[in-house]
C-alpha positions in Angstrom: 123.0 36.9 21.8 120.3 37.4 19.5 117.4 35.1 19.5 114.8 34.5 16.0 112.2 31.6 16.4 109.4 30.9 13.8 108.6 29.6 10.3 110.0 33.1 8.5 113.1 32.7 10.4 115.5 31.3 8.1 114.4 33.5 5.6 114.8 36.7 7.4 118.2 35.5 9.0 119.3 34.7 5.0 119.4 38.3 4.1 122.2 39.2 6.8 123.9 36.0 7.2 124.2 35.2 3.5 127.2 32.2 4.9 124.3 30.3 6.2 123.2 27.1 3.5 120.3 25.7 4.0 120.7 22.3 2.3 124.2 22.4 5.0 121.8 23.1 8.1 121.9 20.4 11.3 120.4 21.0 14.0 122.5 22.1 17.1 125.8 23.2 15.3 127.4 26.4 15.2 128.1 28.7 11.9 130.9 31.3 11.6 130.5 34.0 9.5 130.0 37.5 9.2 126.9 39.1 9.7 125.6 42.0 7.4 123.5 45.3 8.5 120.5 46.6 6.7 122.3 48.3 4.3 124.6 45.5 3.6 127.7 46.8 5.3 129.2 43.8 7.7 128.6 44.8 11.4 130.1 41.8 13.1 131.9 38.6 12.8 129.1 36.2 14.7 128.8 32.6 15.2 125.1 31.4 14.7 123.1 28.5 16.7 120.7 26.2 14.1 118.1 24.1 15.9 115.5 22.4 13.7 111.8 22.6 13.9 110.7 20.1 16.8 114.1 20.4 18.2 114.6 23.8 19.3 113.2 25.7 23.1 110.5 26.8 21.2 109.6 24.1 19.2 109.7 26.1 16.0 112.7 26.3 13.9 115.3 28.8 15.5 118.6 30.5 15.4 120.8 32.1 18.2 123.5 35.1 17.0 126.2 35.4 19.2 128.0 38.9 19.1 130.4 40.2 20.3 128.6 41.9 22.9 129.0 45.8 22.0 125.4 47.8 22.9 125.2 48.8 19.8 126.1 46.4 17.7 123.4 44.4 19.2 120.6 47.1 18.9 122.2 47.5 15.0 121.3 43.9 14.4 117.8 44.3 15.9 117.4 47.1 13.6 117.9 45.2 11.1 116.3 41.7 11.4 113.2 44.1 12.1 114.0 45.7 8.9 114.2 42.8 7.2 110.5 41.3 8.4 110.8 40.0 11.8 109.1 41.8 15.0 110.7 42.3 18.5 109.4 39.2 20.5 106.7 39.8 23.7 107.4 39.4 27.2 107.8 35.5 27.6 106.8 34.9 24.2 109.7 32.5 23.3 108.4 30.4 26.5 104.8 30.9 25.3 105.3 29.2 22.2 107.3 26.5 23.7 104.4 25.7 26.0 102.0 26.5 22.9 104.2 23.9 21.0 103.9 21.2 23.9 108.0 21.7 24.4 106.6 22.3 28.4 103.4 22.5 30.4 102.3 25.4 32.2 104.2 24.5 35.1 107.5 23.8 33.6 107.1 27.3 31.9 106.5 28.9 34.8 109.6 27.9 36.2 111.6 30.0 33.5 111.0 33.0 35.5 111.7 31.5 39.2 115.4 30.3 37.9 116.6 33.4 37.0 115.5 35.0 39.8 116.6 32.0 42.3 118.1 33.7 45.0 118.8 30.9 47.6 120.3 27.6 47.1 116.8 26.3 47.9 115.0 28.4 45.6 117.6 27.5 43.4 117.0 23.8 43.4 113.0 23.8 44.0 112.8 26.0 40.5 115.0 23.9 38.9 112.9 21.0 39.6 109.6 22.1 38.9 111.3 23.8 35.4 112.6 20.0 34.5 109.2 18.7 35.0 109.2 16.6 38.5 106.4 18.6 39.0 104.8 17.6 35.8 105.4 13.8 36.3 103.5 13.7 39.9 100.9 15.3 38.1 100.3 12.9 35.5 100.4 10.5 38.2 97.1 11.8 39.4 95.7 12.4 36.3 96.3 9.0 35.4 94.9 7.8 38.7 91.5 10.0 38.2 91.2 8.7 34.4 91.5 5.0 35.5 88.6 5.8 38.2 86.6 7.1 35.7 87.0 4.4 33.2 86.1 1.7 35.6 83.2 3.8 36.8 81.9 4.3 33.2 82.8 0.7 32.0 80.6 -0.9 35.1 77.5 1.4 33.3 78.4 0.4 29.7 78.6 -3.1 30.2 76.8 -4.0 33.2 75.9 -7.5 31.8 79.4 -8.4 31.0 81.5 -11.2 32.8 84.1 -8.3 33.4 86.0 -7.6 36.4 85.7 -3.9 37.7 87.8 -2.2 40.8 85.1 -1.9 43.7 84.4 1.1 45.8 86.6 0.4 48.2 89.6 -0.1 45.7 88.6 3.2 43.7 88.5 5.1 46.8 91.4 4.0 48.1 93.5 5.6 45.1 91.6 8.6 45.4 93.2 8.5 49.4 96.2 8.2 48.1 96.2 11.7 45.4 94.4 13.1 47.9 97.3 12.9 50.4 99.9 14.0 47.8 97.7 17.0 47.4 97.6 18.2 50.5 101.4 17.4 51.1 101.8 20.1 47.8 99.0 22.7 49.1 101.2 22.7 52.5 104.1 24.0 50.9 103.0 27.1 49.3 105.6 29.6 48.7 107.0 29.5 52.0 109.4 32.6 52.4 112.4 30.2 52.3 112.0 29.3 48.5 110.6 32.9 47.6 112.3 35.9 49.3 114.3 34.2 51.7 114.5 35.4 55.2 114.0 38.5 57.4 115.5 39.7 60.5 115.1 42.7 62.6 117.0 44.7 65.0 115.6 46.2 68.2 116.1 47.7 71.3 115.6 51.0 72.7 117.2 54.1 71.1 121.0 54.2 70.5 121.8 50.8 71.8 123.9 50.6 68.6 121.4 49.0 66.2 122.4 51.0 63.4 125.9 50.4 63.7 124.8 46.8 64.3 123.2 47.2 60.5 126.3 49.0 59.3 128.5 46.5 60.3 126.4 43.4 59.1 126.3 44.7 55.6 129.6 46.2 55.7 128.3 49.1 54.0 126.8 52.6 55.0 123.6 51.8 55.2 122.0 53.5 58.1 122.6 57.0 59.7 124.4 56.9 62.9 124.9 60.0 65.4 124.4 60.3 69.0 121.1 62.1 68.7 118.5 59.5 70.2 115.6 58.6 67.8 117.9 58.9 64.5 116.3 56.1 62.6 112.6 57.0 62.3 111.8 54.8 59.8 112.7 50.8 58.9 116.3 50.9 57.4 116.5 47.4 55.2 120.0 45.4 53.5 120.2 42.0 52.8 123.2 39.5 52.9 123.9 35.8 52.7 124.5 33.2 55.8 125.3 30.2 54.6 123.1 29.3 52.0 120.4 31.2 53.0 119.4 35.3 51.5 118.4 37.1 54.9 116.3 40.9 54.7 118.1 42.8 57.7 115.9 45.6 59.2 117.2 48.1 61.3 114.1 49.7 63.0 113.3 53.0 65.3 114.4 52.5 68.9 111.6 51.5 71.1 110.4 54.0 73.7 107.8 56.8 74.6 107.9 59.6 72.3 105.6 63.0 71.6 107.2 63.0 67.8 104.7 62.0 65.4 107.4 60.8 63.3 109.5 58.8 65.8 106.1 57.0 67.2 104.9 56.1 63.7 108.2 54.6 63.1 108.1 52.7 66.6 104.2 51.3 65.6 106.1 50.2 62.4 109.0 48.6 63.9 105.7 46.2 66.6 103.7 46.0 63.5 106.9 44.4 61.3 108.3 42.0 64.3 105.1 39.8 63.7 106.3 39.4 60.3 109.8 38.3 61.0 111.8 35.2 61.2 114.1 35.9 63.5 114.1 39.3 66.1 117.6 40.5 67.4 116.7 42.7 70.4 119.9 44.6 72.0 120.6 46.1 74.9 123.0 48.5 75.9 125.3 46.7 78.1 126.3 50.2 79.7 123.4 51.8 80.7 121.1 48.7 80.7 117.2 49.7 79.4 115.3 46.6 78.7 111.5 46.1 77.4 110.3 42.9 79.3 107.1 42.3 78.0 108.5 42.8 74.2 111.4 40.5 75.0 108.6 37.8 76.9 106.5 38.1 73.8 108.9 36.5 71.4 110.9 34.5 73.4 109.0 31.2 73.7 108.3 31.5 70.1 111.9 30.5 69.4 112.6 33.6 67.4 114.4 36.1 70.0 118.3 36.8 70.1 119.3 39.0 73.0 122.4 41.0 72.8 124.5 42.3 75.3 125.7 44.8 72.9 128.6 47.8 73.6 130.7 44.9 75.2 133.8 46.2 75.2 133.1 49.6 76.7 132.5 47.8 79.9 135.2 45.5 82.7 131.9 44.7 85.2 130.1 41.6 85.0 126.7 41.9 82.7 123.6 41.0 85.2 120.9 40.6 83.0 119.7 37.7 80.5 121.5 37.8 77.5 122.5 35.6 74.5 125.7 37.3 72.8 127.7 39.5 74.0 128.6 42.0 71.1 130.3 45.4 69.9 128.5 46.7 66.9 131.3 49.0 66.9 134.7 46.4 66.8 132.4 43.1 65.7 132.9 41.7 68.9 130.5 38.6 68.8 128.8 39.0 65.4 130.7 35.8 64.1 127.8 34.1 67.1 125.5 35.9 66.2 125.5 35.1 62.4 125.5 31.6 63.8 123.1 31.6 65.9 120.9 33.0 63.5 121.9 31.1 60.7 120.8 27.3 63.3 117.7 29.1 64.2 116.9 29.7 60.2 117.7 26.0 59.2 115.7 24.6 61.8 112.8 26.5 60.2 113.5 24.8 56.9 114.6 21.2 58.4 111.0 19.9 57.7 110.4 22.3 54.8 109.1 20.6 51.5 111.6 21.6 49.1 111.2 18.9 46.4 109.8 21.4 43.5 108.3 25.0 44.0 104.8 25.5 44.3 103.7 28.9 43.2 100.2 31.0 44.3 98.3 29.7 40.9 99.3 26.4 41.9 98.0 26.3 45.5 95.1 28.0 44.3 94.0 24.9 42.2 95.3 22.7 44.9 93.2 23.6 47.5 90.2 23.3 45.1 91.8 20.2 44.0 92.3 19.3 47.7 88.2 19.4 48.4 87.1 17.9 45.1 88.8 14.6 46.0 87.5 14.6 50.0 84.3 14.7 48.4 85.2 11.5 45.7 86.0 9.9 49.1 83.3 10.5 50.7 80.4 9.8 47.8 82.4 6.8 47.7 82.2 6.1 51.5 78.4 6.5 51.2 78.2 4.3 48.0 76.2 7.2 45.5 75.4 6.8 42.5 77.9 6.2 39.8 77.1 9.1 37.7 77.8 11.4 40.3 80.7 10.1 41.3 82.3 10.2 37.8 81.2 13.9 37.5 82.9 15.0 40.5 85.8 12.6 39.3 85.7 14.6 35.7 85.6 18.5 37.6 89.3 16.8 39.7 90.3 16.0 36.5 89.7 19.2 34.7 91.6 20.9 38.0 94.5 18.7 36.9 94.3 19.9 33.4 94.2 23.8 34.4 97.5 23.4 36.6 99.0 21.5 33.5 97.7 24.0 30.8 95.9 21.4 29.4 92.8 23.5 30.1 93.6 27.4 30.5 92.2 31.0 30.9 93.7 33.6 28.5 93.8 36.0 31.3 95.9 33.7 33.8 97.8 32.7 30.3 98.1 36.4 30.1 99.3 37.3 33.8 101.8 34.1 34.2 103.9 35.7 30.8 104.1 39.4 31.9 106.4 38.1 34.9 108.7 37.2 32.4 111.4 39.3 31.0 111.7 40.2 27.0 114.0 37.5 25.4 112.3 34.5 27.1 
């Protein structure tokens, strides 16, 4: 599908679509017909997409060409709308204009990008939501809370001999609570790894305890070496693959023990420095020949993040005598049904409390946390009864806060940065 958005468009789009009448355009219908190359030859029957000016993603009038799909039929057509006076649209520049057009705010365009990347159902939903503007509407809610502060403020110094009736401090300041609190409800649930990247977990133990297989096995692919030369994985071997609903990073790392190789005891300080990063460590052990690290295993597990394995299972008829969650075989899956489950209850109590009603990106927490302090101070110059020109000033810099998160109020630069994310064509 070919996309052509602007004032020119129907003009440009005449010249190879020659079936198209304009007096016989409505907005969202479809046209069949057959569209022409630059040198007038037909290249491909199409069915084009008319959406009036007003009406359209953009807000300007549009068309979408629908081919057939061939590579180069698609890069002929280019060819030749170029040819015939359009230009190749920038990265995001569809969404630009629709946000330059008032089709969105800067938060709803945003959004674009974090839909068609969503990777979990939550990220899924949370982008969806800020994209359809539930975002938007609890800003406005402020915003309309700050103006109507302001406007009392300003009408008790315009009209301070009038018989009118004017919200007190104590009223004024109790709105201001009550933003305040859904702002630091928002500024809490920055980009948690849940509704970005999903999850990570590692693999541990000492050296060929089976973690590779482990890997292997998880991903159901080839992923990681495996011999029975201690120390093969020197470095952090990474796959990822659902459970449940949620995208989880696997990490196979280097086996944890005393080494004089440079390279094996970089990878080892890799695999420590990682674990503080991760949601979830699996640490196995080999149940054969038993070689446990007690002060990494006591480390991690009161924080609720440690799965011990009792791996190499079924090489063994003796009882297992030491601590152990799972008992597993990387090699014949033995117990990695548990374990998936097991990991998959310790990753959704992480997000049972999460705040997943609409995403909140860096730029936004960024303004929310200024946002956050400018409104503890309202509260308090309200608290100590100041003057109300003060009061409305700091009420004004909230409001302008608001109006940069909305793109009511923006920097080119951020403008600038926020569309390079996006792909070409939206």
């Amino acid at each position: 599908m070919v996309r052509i958005s602007g004032s020119e468009s129907f003009k440009i789009l005449i010249k190879a679509c020659p079936f198209l009448k304009l007096k016989e355009l409505r907005s969202h219908q479809m046209y069949y017909g057959m569209f022409k190359d630059d040198s007038g030859e037909s290249l491909d029957e199409v069915l084009v997409s008319y959406f009036a000016k007003g009406k359209s993603y953009t807000g300007e009038e549009s068309f979408e060409i629908s081919f057939h799909g061939s590579p180069y039929i698609v890069e002929k057509a280019l060819k030749t709308l170029i040819f015939l006076g359009a230009t190749l649209a920038q990265k995001g520049e569809f969404t630009f204009r629709g946000f330059l057009n008032g089709k969105m705010d800067l938060t709803q365009a945003e959004a674009v990008v974090d839909v068609i990347g969503a990777h979990t159902h939550k990220r899924q939903k949370a982008s969806l939501a800020l994209l359809k503007g539930d975002f938007s509407s609890e800003l406005k809610e402020i915003e309309t809370t700050l103006l109507k502060c302001i406007s009392h403020l300003e009408a008790q110094i315009d009209f301070t001999e009038e018989e009118l009736v004017f919200l007190n401090y104590k009223e004024l300041q109790k709105l201001c609570k009550k933003a305040a609190q859904k702002v630091r409800q928002w500024e809490g649930a920055f980009e948690s790894r849940a509704l970005s990247n999903g999850f990570s977990v590692g693999l541990y133990g000492h050296v060929n305890v089976g973690k590779s297989t482990l890997l292997n096995f998880l991903l159901k692919k080839e992923k990681a070496i495996v011999t029975d030369q201690a120390g093969t994985t020197t470095d952090i071997i990474e796959g990822r693959r659902f459970i449940g609903d949620n995208l989880v990073e696997f990490y196979d790392t280097a086996g944890l023990r005393e080494t004089k190789s440079p390279v094996e005891s970089q990878g080892v300080e890799k695999a420590k420095a990682l674990s503080k990063e991760l949601d979830v460590l699996v640490y196995l052990v080999d149940a054969t020949c038993p070689k446990i690290d007690k002060d990494f295993i006591k480390s991690f597990k009161d924080q609720g993040r440690l799965i011990v394995l009792a791996n190499k299972a079924d090489a063994i008829s003796q009882e297992i005598n030491f601590d152990h969650d799972i008992k597993t075989s990387s090699m014949t899956g033995q117990g990695v049904d548990e374990l998936l489950s097991l990991i998959e209850k310790k990753l959704n109590k992480k997000t049972e409390n999460l705040f997943d009603k609409f995403l909140i990106k860096q730029r936004h927490h960024k303004i929310l946390a200024s946002l956050s302090l400018k409104l503890e101070e309202v509260i308090s110059l309200f608290e100590a009864a100041e003057d109300l020109e003060i009061i409305i000033l700091e009420l004004q810099q909230a409001l302008g806060l608001v109006y940069e998160m909305t793109g009511q109020r923006f920097d080119e630069q951020v403008i600038d940065h926020i569309f390079q994310e996006f792909c070409l064509g939206k």
